[in-house]
C-alpha positions in Angstrom: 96.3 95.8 74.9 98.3 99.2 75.6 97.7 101.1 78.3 97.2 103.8 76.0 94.8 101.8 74.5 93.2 100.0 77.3 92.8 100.0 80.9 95.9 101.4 83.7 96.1 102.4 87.3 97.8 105.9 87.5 99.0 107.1 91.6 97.6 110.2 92.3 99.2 110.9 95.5 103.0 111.3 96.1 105.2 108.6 97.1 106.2 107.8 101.2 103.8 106.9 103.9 100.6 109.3 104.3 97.5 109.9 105.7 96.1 108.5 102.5 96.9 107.3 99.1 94.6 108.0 95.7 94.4 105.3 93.1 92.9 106.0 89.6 91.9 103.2 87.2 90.9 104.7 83.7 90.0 102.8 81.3 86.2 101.2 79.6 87.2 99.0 81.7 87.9 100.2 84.9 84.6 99.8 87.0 84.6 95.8 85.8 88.2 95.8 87.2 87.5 97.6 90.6 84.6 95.4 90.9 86.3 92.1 91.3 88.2 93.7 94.2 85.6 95.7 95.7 83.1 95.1 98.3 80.4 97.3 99.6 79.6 97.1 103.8 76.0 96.7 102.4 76.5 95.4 98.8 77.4 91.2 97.7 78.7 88.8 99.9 82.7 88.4 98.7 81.0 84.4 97.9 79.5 86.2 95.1 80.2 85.5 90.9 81.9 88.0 89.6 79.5 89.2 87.2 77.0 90.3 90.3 79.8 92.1 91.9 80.9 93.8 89.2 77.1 94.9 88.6 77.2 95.6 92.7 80.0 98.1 91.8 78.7 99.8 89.1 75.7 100.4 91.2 77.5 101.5 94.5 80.2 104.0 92.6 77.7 105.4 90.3 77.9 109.2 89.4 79.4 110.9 91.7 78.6 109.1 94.7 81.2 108.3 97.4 80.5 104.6 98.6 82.5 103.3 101.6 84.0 99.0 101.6 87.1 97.0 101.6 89.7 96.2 98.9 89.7 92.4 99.0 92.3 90.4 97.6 92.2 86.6 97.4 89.5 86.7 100.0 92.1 88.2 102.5 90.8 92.3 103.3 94.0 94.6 102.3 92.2 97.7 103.4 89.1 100.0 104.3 88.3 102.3 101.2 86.4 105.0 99.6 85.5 104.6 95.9 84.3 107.0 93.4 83.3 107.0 89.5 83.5 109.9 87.0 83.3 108.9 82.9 83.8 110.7 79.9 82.4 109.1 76.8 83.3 106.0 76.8 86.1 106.5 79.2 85.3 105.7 82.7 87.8 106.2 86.1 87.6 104.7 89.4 89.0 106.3 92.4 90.3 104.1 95.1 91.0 106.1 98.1 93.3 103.8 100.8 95.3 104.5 103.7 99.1 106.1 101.8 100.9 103.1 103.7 103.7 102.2 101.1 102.8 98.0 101.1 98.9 99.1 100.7 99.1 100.7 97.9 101.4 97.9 96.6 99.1 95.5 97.2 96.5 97.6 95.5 98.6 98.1 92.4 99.1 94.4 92.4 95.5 93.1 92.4 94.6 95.7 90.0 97.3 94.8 87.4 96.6 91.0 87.9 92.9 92.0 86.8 94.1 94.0 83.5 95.0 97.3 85.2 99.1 97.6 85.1 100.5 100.5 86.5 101.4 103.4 84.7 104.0 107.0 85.2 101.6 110.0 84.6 103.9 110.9 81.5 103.5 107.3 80.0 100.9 107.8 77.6 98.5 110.7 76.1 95.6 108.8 78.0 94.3 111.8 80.5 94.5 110.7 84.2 91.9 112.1 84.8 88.5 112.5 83.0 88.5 116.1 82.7 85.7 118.9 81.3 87.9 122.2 81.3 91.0 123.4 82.2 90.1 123.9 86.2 89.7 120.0 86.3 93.1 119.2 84.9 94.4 121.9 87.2 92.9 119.7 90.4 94.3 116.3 89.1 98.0 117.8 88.4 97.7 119.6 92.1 96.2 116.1 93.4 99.8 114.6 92.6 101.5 117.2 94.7 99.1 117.0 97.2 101.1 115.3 100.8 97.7 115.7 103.2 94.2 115.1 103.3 93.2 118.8 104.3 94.3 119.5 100.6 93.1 116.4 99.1 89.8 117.4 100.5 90.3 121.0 99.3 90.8 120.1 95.7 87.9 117.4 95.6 85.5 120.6 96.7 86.8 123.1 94.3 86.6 120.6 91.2 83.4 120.7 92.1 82.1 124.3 92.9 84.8 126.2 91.5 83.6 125.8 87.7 80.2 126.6 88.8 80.6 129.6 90.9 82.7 131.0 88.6 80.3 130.1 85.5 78.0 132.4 87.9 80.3 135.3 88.1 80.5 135.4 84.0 76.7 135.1 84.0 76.5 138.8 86.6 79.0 140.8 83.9 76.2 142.3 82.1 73.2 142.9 85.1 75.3 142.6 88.2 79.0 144.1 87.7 79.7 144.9 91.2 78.9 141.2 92.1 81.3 139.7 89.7 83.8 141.7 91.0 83.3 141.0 94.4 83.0 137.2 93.6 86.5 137.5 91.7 88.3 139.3 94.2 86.9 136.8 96.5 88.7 134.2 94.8 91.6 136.0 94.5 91.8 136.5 97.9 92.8 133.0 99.2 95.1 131.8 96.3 98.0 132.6 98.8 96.7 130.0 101.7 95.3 127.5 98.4 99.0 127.1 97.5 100.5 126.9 100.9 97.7 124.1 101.6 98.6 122.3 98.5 102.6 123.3 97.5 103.3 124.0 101.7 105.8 126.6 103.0 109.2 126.9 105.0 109.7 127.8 108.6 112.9 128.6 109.4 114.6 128.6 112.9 116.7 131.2 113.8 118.2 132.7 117.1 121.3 133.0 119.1 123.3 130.2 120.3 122.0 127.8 123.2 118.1 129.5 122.6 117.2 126.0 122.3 116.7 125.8 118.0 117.4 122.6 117.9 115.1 121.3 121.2 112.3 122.9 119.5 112.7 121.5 116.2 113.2 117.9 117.4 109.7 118.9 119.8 107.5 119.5 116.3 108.8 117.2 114.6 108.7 114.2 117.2 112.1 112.9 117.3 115.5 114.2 118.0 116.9 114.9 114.6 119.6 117.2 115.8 122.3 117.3 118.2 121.0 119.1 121.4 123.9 120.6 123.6 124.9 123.4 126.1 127.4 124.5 124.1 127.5 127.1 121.6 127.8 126.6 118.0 126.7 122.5 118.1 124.5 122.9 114.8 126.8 123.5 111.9 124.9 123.1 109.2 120.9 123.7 108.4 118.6 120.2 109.0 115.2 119.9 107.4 112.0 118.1 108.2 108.7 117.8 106.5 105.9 117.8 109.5 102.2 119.0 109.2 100.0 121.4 111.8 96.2 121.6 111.1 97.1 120.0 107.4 98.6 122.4 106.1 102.7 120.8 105.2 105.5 122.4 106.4 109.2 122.3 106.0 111.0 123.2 109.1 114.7 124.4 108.8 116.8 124.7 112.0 119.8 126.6 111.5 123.0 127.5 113.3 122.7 130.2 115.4 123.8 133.9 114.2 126.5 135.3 116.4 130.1 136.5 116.0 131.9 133.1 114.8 135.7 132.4 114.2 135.6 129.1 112.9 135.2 128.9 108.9 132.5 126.5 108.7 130.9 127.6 111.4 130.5 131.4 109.5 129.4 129.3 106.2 126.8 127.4 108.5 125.4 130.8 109.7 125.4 132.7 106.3 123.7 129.7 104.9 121.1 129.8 107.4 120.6 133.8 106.9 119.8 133.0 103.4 117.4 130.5 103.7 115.2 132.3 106.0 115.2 135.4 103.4 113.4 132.9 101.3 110.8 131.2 104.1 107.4 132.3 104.3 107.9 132.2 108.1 110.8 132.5 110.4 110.6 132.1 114.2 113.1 134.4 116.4 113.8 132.2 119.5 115.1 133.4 122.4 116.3 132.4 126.1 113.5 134.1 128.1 115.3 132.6 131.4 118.6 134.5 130.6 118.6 138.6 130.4 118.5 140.0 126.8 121.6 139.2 125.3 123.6 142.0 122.9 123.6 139.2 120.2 120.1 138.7 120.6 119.4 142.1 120.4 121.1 142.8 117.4 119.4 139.7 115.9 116.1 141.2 115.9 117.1 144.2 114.3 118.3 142.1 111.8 115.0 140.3 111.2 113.0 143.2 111.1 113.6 143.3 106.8 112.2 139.3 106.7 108.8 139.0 105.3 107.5 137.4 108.5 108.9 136.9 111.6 107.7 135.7 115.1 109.3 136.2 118.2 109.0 133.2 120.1 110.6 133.3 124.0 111.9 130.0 125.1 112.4 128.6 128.4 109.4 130.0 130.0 109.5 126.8 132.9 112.6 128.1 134.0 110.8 131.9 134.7 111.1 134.9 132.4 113.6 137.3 133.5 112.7 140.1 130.7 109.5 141.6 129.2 108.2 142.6 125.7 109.8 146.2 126.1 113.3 144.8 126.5 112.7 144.0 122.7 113.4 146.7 119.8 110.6 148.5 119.1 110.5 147.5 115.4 109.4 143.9 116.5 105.8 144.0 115.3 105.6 140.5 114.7 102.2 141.6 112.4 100.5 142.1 115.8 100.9 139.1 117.6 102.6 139.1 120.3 106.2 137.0 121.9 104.9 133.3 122.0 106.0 131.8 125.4 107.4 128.1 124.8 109.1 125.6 126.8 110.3 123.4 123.8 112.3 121.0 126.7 109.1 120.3 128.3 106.5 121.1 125.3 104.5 124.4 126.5 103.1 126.6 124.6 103.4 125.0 120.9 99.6 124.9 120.5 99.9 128.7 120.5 103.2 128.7 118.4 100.9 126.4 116.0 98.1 129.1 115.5 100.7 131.8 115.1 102.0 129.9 112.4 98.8 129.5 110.4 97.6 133.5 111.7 100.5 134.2 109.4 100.0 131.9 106.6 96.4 133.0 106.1 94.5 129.9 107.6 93.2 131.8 110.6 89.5 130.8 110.6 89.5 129.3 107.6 87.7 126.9 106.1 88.4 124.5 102.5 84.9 124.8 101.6 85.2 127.8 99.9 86.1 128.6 96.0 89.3 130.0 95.6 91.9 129.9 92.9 95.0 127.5 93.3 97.5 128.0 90.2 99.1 130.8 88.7 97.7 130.6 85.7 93.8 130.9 87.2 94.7 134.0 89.1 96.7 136.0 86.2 93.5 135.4 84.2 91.0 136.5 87.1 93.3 139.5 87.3 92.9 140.2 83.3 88.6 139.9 83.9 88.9 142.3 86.5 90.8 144.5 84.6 88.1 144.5 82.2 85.3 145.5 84.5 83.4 147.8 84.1 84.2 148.9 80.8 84.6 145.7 78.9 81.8 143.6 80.3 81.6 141.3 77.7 85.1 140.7 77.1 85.6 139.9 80.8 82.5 137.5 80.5 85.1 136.1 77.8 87.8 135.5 79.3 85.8 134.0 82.6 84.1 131.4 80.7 86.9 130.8 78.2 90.4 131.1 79.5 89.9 130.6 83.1 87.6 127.6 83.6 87.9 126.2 79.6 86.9 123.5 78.2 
């Protein structure tokens, strides 16, 4: 039998090590196949026949419980998981939630295709991935397989299931409440910026004058030297790029050759490049040598940074003493109101407070994932359209609510 037609294991997490690693098995099928593997802390003994574990199974993953075990595989334990069930008609899916280690999920994809679940690319067939009710729902599963942390994992497994119904209440208010649907729409609105950061992630670029210490600080978050660190001036030639994580919310940090009067070709091509690419981050970091008096270079560099959507000025070197304050710095640094971060990236002070600068700006300053908010493009063009219609067109905005933005 087919895929199509029968039962598959689809990967709903990206590729590469993670925190963790989503497996789907769909099919009528699937909770029979998940049940030879599966074992409960509390359910059968793994001596069991495989008709009581399978019934074991069906009973631990019913609805939408969450039930905690192992993935066993020829008696030998491959992993500690959570499993949950969702079905459709006759359709049922199994979600297998394992640590995102490359051989797990391997070994996870091979038991499961020895029992009648073979793997399968998202595109393969017109089977759904994901047992879906309305349009929100398919929105979570495509989001799921761009997802790279748990934070947003977690974040889409809450808003598949509140965002339908809050929203369902917002349509309900159009008629009696107005005011309240538009406050609960706006409130959506409000943190699609942070929702899509969370899930899609955003760039941080490095920028400063030679010998700031760009590349010390970029090998400090991410862990590991990645980049030549040297005294003299103009080492970094080209633009490196890591993917790291702060507070799970992904990042990709750029460190780029530092802006100042060169004479070498590639060395101007380096620097140009790196000018562009932090006109396209959604956060750059000015570093400068705090130990050394303001240079003219670095000077003229923050007047250059002032037109960048968001920049922080972050002062580098603070073991070694600061020789210069926060006046010493053109006047058009606002930085959004928070003030020069003091860092030692040689010796790792201050990057807890470079951290929350980071998120202040992104929009995750006291914020939690347990609230509904739109994620995609498409939910918060519509959300704008209902809002339009308010107050005026009441039961067109109930409309488009109930039947464009969460669907069926």
């Amino acid at each position: 039998m087919s895929p199509a037609r029968g039962n598959c294991a689809v990967v709903l997490t990206p590729p590469g090590a993670g925190a963790i690693g989503v497996v789907r098995v769909i099919g009528p099928g699937a909770l029979s196949i998940v049940g030879k593997l599966f074992r409960a802390k509390t359910g059968q003994c793994q001596a069991a026949p495989y008709s009581a574990r399978a019934e074991a199974c069906g009973a631990l993953v019913g609805g939408d419980r969450l039930r905690c075990g192992r993935f066993v595989v020829d008696d030998e334990v491959v992993d500690d998981v959570v499993i949950s069930q969702t079905r459709t008609g006759d359709l049922a899916a199994v979600d297998i939630c394992t640590h995102g280690g490359v051989r797990v999920i391997e070994r996870v994809l091979e038991a499961l295709e020895r029992c009648g679940a073979p793997l399968r690319e998202n595109a393969e067939s017109p089977m759904p991935i994901w047992p879906t009710s309305n349009l929100i729902d398919r929105e979570v599963a495509q989001a799921m397989s761009r997802a790279t942390t748990e934070r947003a994992v977690r974040f889409l497994a809450w808003q598949r299931r509140h965002l339908p119904p809050f929203l369902e209440q917002a349509a309900s208010l159009c008629h009696v409440e107005v005011n309240e649907t538009r406050r609960m729409l706006q409130a959506v609105l409000t943190g699609y910026d942070a929702a899509r950061t969370l899930i899609d992630g955003a760039t941080v670029v490095i920028l400063g004058p030679p010998n700031s210490g760009k590349s010390t600080l970029f090998n400090r978050l991410i862990g590991r030297s990645a980049t030549i660190v040297s005294r003299r001036p103009g080492t970094t030639r080209d633009w490196v790029t890591e993917s790291i994580e702060i507070d799970g919310v992904p990042l990709t940090l750029l460190d780029t050759a530092g802006r100042h009067e060169a004479t070498e070709f590639l060395e101007r091509q380096a620097i140009e490049r790196g000018w562009a690419l932090s006109e396209q981050a959604a956060v750059s970091l000015l570093l400068l040598d705090g130990s050394q008096p303001l240079s003219k270079a670095a000077r003229a560099l923050c007047t250059a940074c002032r037109p960048l959507s968001c920049c922080l000025t972050v002062v580098n070197k603070v073991d070694l003493g600061q020789v210069w304050d926060r006046s010493a710095l053109p006047p058009e640094r606002t930085d959004r109101g928070i003030e020069p971060i003091g860092v030692s990236a040689l010796v790792g002070v201050g990057l807890d407070l470079l951290a929350q600068g980071i998120l202040r700006v992104l929009g995750f300053e006291e914020r939690g994932d347990t609230g509904p908010s739109l994620f995609t493009a498409r939910q918060r063009e519509i959300a704008a359209d209902a809002l339009s219609d308010l107050p005026d067109h009441r039961k067109a905005a109930e409309a488009t609510i109930m039947g464009r933005l969460i669907g069926a």
